[in-house]
N, C-alpha and C positions, 0 to 999 in steps of 0.2 A: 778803613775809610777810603783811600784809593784804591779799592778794588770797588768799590760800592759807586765813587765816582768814576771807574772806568766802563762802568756798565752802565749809567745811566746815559740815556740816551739824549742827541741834544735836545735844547728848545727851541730851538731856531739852526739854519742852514749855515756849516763851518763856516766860518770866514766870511760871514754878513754882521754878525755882530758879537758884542764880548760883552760877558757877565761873569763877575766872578762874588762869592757870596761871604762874608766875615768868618761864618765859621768851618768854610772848607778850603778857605785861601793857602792858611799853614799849611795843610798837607796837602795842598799840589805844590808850594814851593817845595817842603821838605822829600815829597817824593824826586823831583825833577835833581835837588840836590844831591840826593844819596846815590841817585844812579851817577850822575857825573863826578862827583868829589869824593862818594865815599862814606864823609858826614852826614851826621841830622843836621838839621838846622840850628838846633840849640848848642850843636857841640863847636858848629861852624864859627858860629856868633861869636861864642866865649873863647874862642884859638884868635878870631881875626879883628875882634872889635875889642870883646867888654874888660880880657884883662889887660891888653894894652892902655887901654882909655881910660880903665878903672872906675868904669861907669857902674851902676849898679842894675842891671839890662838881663832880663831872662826869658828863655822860650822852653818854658814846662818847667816847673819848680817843684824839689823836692819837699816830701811831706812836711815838716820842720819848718818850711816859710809857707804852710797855708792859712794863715794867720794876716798876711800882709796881701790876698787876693780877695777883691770884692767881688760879692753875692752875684753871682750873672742872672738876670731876671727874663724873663720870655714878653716881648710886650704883643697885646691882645690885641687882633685887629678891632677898627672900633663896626659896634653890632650894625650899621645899618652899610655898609661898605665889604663889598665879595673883595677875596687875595685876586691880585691880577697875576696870572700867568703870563710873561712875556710870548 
């Protein structure tokens, strides 16, 4: 996936405006992480947060809790409205 967004080209001119999109957020954080820390994001989380805190907090879950993730659904733009490209 960040190879896919290093290629894409922007939408707009560096450093005039910032967009970042829900489902490529994670991995531009977890790539930026891995090159400086080392970790994923998930492994970061659970070392620096979730077992100290003993929260119950994950970033990608093993098969065995996909039970406890809800359905992610695509929602349709409605018909009489074009996608706007920024």
């Amino acid at each position: 996936m960040t190879t896919a967004l290093a290629e894409q080209p922007p939408w707009w001119e560096p450093g005039t405006r910032v967009g970042y999109h829900v489902n490529t957020f994670g991995f531009l954080v977890d790539e930026v992480l891995r090159r400086v820390d080392g970790r994923t994001l998930g492994q970061f989380m659970r070392d620096e947060l979730v077992q100290d805190l003993g929260i119950d907090f994950h970033v990608s879950l093993p098969p065995f809790e996909d039970e406890r993730v809800a359905e992610w659904m695509a929602c349709q733009p409605v018909a009489d409205e074009e996608p706007q490209r920024p």
